[in-house]
C-alpha positions as CSV (number, residue, x, y, z in Angstrom):
1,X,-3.5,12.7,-19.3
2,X,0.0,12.3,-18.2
3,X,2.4,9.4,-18.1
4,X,2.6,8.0,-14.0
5,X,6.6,8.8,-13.1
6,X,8.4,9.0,-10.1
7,X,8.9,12.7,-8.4
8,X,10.9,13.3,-5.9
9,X,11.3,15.3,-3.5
10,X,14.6,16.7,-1.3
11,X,15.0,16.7,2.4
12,X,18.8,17.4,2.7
13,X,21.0,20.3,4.5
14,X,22.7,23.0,2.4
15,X,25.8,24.4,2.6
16,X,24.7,27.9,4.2
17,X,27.7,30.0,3.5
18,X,28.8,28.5,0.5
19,X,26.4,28.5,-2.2
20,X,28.5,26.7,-5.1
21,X,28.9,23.8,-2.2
22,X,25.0,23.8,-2.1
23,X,25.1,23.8,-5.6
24,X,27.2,20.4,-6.1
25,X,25.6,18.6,-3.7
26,X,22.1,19.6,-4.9
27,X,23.3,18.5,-8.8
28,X,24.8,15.3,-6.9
29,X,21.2,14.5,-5.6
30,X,19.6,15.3,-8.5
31,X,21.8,12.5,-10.2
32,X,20.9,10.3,-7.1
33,X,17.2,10.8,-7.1
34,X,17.4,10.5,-11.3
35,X,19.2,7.6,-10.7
36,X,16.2,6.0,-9.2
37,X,14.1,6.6,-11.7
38,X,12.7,10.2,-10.2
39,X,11.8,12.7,-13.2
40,X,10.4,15.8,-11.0
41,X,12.6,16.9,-8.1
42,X,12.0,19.5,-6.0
43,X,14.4,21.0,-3.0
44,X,13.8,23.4,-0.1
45,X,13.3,27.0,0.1
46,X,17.0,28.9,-0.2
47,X,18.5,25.6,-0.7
48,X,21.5,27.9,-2.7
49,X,22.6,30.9,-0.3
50,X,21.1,29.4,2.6
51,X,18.0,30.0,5.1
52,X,18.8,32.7,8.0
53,X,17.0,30.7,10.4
54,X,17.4,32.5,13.8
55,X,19.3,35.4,12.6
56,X,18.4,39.0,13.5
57,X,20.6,40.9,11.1
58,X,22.0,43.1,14.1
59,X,18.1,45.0,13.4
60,X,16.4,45.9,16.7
61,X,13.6,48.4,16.4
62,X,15.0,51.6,15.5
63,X,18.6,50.8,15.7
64,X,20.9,49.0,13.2
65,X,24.6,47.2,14.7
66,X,27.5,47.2,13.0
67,X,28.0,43.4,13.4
68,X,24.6,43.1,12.0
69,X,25.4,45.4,8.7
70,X,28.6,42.9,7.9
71,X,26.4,39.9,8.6
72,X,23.8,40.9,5.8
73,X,26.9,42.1,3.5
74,X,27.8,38.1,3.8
75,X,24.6,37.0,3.2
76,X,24.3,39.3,-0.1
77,X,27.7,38.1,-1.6
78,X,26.8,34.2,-0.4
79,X,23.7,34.9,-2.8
80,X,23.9,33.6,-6.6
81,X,23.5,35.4,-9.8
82,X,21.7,33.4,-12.4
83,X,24.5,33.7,-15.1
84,X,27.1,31.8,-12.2
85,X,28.3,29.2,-11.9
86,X,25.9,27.9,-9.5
87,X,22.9,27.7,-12.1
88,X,25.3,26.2,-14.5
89,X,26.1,23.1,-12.0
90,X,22.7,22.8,-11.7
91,X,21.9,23.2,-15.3
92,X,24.4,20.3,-16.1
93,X,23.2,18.1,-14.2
94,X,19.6,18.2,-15.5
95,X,20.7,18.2,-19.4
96,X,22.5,14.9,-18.1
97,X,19.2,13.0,-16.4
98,X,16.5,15.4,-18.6
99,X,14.7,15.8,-15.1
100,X,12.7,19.0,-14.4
101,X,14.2,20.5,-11.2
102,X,12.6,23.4,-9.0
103,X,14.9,24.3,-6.3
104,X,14.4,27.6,-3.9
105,X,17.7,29.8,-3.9
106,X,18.9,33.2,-2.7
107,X,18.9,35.6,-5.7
108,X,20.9,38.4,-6.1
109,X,20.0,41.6,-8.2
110,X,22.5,44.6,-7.7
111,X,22.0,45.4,-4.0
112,X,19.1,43.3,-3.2
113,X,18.8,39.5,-2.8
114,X,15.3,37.7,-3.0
115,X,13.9,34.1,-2.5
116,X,13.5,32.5,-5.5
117,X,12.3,29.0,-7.2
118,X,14.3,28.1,-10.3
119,X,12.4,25.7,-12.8
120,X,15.4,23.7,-15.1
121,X,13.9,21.3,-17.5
122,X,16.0,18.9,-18.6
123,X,18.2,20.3,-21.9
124,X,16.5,23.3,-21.7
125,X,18.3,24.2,-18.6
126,X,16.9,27.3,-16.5
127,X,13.6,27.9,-18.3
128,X,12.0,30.3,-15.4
129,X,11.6,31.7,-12.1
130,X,9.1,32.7,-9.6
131,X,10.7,35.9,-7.1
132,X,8.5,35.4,-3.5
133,X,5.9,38.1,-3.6
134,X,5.5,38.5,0.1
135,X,8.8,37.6,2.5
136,X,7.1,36.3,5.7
137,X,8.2,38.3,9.2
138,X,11.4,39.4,9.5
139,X,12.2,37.8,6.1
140,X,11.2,41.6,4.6
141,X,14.1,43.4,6.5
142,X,16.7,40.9,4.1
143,X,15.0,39.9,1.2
144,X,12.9,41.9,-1.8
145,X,9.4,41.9,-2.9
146,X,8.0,40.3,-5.7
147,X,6.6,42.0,-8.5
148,X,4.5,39.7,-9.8
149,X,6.1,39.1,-13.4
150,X,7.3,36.0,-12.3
151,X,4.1,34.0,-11.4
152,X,5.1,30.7,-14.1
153,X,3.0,27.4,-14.8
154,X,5.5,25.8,-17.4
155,X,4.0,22.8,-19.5
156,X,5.6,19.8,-19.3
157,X,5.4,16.4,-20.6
158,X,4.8,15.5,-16.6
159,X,2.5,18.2,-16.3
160,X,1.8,21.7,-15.2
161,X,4.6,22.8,-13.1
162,X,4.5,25.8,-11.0
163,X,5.9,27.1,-7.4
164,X,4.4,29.0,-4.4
165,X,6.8,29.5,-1.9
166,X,6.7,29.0,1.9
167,X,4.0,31.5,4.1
168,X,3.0,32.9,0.0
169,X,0.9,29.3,0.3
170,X,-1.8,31.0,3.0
171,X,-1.7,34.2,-0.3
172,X,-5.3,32.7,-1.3
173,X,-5.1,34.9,-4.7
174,X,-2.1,33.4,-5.5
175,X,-3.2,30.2,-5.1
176,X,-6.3,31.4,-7.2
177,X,-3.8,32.3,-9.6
178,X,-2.1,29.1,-9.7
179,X,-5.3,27.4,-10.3
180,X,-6.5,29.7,-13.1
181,X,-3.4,28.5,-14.9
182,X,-4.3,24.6,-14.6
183,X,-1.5,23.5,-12.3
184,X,-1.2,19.9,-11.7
185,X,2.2,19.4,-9.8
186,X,2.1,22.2,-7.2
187,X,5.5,22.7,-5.8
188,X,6.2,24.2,-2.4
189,X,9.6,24.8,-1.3
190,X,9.2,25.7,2.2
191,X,11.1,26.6,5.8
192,X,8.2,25.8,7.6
193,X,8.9,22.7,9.5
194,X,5.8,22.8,12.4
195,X,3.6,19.7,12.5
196,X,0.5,22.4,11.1
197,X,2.4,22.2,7.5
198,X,1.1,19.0,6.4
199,X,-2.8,20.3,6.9
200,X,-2.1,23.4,4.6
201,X,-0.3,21.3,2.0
202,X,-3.0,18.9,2.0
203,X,-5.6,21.4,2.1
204,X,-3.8,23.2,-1.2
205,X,-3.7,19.5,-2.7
206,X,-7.5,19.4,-2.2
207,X,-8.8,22.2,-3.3
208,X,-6.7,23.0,-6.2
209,X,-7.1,19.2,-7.6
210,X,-3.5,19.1,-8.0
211,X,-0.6,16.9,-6.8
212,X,1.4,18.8,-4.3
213,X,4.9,18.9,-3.3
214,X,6.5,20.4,-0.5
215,X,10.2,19.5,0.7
216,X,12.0,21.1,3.2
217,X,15.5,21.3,4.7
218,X,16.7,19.4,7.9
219,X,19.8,21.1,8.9
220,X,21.5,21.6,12.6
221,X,23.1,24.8,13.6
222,X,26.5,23.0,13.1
223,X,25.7,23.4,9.2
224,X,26.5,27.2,9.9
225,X,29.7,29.2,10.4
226,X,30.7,29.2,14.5
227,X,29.9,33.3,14.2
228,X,26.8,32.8,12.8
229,X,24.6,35.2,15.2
230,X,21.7,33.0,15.6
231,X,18.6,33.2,18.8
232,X,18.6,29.5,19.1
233,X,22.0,29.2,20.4
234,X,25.5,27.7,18.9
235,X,24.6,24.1,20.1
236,X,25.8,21.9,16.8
237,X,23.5,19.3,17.3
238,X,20.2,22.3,17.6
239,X,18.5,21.4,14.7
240,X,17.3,24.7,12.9
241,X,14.7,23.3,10.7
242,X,13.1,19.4,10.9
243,X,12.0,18.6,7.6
244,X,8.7,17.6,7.5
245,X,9.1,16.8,2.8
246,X,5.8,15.4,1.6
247,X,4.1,14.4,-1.6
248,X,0.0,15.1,-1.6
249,X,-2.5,13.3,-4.2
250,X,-5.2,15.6,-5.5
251,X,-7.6,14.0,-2.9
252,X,-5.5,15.1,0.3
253,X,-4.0,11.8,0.7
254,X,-0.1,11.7,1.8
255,X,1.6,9.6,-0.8
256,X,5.0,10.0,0.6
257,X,6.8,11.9,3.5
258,X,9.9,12.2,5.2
259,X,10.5,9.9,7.8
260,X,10.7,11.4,11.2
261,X,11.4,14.6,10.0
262,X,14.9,13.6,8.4
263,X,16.4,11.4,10.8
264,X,16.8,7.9,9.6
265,X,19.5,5.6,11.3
266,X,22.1,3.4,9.5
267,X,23.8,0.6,11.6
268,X,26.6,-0.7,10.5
269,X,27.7,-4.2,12.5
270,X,31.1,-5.3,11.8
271,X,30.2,-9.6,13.0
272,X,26.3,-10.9,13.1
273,X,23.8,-9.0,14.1
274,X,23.6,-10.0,18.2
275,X,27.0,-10.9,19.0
276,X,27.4,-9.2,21.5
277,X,25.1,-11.7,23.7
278,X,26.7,-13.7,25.5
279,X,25.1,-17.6,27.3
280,X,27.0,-16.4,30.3
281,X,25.0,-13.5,30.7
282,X,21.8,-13.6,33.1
283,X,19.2,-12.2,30.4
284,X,17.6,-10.7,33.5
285,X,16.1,-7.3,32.2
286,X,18.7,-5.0,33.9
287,X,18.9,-7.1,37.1
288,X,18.4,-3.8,38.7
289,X,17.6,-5.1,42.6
290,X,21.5,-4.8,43.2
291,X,21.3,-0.6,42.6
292,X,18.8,-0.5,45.4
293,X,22.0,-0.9,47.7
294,X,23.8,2.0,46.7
295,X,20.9,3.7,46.2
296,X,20.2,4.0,42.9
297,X,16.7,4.5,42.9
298,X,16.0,6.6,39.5
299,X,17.8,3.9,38.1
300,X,15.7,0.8,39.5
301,X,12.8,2.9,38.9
302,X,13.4,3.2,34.8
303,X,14.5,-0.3,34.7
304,X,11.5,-1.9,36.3
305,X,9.7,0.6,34.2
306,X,11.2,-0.7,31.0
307,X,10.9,-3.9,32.3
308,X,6.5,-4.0,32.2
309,X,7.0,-2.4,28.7
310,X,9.4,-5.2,27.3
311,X,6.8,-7.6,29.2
312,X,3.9,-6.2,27.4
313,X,5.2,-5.2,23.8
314,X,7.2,-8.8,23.5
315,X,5.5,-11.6,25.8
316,X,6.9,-14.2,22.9
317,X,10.7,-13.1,24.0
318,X,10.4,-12.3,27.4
319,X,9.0,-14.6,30.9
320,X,8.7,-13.9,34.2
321,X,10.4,-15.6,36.8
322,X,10.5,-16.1,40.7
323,X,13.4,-16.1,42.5
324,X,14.7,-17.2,46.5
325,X,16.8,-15.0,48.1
326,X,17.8,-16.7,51.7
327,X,18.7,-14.6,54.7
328,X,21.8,-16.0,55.7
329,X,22.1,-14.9,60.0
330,X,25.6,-12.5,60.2
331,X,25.1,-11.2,56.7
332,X,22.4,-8.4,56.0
333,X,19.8,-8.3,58.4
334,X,15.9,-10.0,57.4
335,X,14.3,-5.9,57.7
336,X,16.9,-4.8,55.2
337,X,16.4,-7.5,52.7
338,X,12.3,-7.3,52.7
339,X,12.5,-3.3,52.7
340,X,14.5,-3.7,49.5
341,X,12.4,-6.0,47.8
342,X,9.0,-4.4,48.9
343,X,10.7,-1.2,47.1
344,X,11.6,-3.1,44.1
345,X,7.7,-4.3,44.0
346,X,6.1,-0.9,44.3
347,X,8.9,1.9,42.6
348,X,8.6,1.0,39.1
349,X,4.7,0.2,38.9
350,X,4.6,-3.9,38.6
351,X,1.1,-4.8,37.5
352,X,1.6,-8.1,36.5
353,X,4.2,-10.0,38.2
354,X,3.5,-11.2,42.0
355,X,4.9,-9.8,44.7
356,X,7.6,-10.6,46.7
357,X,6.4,-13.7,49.9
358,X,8.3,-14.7,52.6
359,X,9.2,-17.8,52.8
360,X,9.8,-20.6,55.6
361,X,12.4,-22.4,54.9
362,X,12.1,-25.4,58.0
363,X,8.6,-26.0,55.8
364,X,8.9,-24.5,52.5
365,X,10.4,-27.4,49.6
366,X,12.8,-24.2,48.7
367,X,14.5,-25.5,52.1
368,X,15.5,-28.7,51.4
369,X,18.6,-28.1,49.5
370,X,20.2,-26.1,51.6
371,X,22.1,-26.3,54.8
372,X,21.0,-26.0,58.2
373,X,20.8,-22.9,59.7
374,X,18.7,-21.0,56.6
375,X,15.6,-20.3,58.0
376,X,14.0,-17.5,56.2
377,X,13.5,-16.6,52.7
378,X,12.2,-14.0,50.2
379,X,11.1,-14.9,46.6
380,X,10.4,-12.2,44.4
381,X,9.9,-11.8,40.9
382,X,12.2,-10.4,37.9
383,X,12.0,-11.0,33.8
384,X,14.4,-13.1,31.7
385,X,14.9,-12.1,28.1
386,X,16.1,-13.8,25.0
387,X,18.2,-11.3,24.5
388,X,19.7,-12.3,21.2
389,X,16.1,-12.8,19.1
390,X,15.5,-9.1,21.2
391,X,18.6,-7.8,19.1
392,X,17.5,-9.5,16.0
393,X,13.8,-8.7,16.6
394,X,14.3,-4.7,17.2
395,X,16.7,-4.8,14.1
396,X,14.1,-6.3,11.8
397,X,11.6,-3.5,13.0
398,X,13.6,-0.6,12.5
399,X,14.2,-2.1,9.0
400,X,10.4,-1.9,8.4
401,X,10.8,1.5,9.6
402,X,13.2,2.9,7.4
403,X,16.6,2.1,8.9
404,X,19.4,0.2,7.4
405,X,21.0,-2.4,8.9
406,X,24.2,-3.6,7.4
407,X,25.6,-6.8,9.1
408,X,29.3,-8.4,8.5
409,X,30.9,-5.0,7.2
410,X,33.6,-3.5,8.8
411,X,33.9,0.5,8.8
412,X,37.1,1.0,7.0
413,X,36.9,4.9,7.6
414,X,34.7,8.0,9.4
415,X,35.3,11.4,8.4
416,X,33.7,14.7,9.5
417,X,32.5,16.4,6.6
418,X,30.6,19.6,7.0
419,X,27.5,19.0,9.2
420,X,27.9,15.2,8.5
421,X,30.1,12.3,9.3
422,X,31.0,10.3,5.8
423,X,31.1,6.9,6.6
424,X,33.5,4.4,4.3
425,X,32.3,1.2,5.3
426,X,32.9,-1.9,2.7
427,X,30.5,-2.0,-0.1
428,X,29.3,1.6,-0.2
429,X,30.0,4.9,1.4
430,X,27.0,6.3,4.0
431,X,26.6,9.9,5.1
432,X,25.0,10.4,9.2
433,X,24.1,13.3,11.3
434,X,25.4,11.8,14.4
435,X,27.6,8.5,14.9
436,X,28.1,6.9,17.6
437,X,30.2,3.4,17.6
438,X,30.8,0.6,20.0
439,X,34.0,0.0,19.1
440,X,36.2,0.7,16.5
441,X,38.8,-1.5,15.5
442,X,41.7,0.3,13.8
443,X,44.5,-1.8,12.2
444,X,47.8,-0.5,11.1
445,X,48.5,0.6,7.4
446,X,44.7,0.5,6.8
């Protein structure tokens, strides 16, 4: 039987266009993920020379476009040859951690280019390959066939390693044939990011008795060149493929997957955590009967909304109390004053709280301390918070969840790099998707 160890695997965005870029980063994770202890590591399908995703390759039926013929010439020369550089990178950096590696790449082989895994074990460097027997879709107007040859279960002292790529995982012979060799870590570098992915993966775990491993990128279109010719549209922030990486036991159980298909959030709080409260402030849940007057409505409706949720989730944080709002005679007339508040009763579906009474002042105790002349009254109902145990409360939550939360450190730099924002914040440097700050407090000669 084999030792236990730590696998891993690698739910990151490539550098499309620029396969020795791919390369470094993916031999910088490897380090990473070696770095904590992980001895198998697997990456996405065409991590190296990048996934087309949306592309048509200028090829509508029965017609080719010019635009489309240079598109595919780019894609060939962005695709590696295993004697580059590329491979060597790659090779490097598992003779320096003695991990195995499978990683899915774009292969080229005089004029054709096909989706590959690459198996590097350790000092052995690039030991084998596995060429996709069966490009899914339009993947067979870019990418070559198969032959079979290249159908590998390596042994390792982890285990049996082998690959099946993407849609070849619904190829039940090859499956069968991945069984008849005794496979025990089934890896599946994939571009299939649809919520159905994690049945087939367990599925495959179960009947083949094997552990399986499927990772998968999470890249935007902003990860591609502004001509990119892609169906999905040239938003930067469209995300192209979601992730969806998981590790299955032989049983069908998930051991590990991605959390919300690669997004995972990092704040970064330059004082405490909940500073920005204030004992001034009214800790009303938005306070939102004051829109009703310039007729805000979707926005009293969302906040009184929000305001039953905060209720119901956090009861130990948040009370409700009643409020008297006198008509004073001159100001806003008594009609006006009830129609609002009946509206900010019945617009944002209060269940709990009572409903708004009028009052009479020349016999209600509300009366007493004020001055003559106050004769009617409305008391309604809103929600006080404790707004700072809220903050501290939702922090400690999303910790559970997978976010970090890094009080007391100031962001001593942000830099756009690629498809990511490099964050240089004291005691480590972070990498996001998407930033968005508060404030940021630049000083001179920092």
């Amino acid at each position: 039987m084999a030792p236990r160890f730590r696998a891993a695997v690698v739910q990151a965005a490539a550098l499309p266009r620029d396969a020795l870029a791919s390369a470094r980063k993916a031999a910088a994770l490897v380090r990473e993920a070696a770095a904590k202890g992980a001895r198998l590591i697997v990456f996405p399908e065409a991590f190296l020379g990048g996934y087309p995703k949306g592309a048509s390759f200028g090829a509508p039926v029965g017609m080719r476009k010019p635009e489309g013929r240079e598109d595919y010439r780019r894609y060939h020369a962005a695709a590696i040859v295993l004697d580059g550089p590329e491979v060597e990178l790659l090779a490097e950096a598992t003779r320096e951690t003695e991990a195995f590696v499978v990683i899915g790449v774009i292969e080229r082989d005089g004029g054709t280019v096909y989706c590959t895994a690459l198996f590097f074990d350790g000092a052995k460097g690039l030991v084998a390959k596995h060429r996709k027997l069966m490009p899914t879709g339009a993947e067979r107007l870019i990418w070559g066939f198969g032959d079979g040859s290249t159908m590998p279960v390596i042994e390792t002292a982890l285990g049996r390693v082998g690959a099946v790529i993407c849609w070849e995982n619904y190829m039940p012979m090859l499956r069968m044939a991945m069984y008849d060799q005794d496979i025990t870590l089934y890896c599946a570098p994939t571009a299939d990011d649809r919520d159905s992915w994690a049945a087939t993966m367990r599925h495959i775990a179960l009947e083949g008795r094997c552990f399986v491993l499927s990772a998968c990128q999470h890249i935007t279109r902003g990860a591609y060149p502004p001509d990119y010719d892609c169906a999905l549209g040239d938003d930067p922030e469209t995300v192209l493929l979601r992730g969806g990486s998981m590790i299955v036991a032989p049983l069908g159980a998930v051991l590990a997957a991605a959390h919300d298909r690669g997004l995972r959030v990092l704040l970064v709080e330059m004082n405490d955590l909940g500073s920005g409260t204030s004992s001034a402030s009214t800790k009303l849940i938005h306070g939102g009967l004051r829109y009703l007057e310039h007729f805000e409505f979707a926005l009293v409706r969302e906040s009184l909304a929000e305001r039953e949720r905060l209720w119901k989730i956090a009861p130990h944080v948040v009370r409700p109390m009643r409020f008297v709002l006198p008509h004073r005679p001159g100001l806003r007339p008594r009609w006006l004053l009830r129609l609002g508040l009946f509206l900010y009763d019945h617009i944002g579906g209060r269940r709990k709280l009572p409903p708004t009474r009028t009052l009479d002042l020349t016999a209600h105790e509300a009366g007493k301390p004020l001055k003559d002349g106050f004769r009617t009254a409305f008391a309604y109902s809103d929600c006080w918070v404790d707004d700072a145990r809220m903050v501290l409360l939702n922090l400690r939550d999303a910790a559970d969840r997978g976010a970090t939360v890094l009080p007391r450190t100031p962001v001593a730099g942000l830099e756009r790099e690629q498809d990511l924002w490099r964050i240089r914040a004291s005691g480590g440097t972070h990498y996001a998707r998407n930033a968005h700050q508060r404030c940021l407090r630049w000083h001179r000669g920092c």
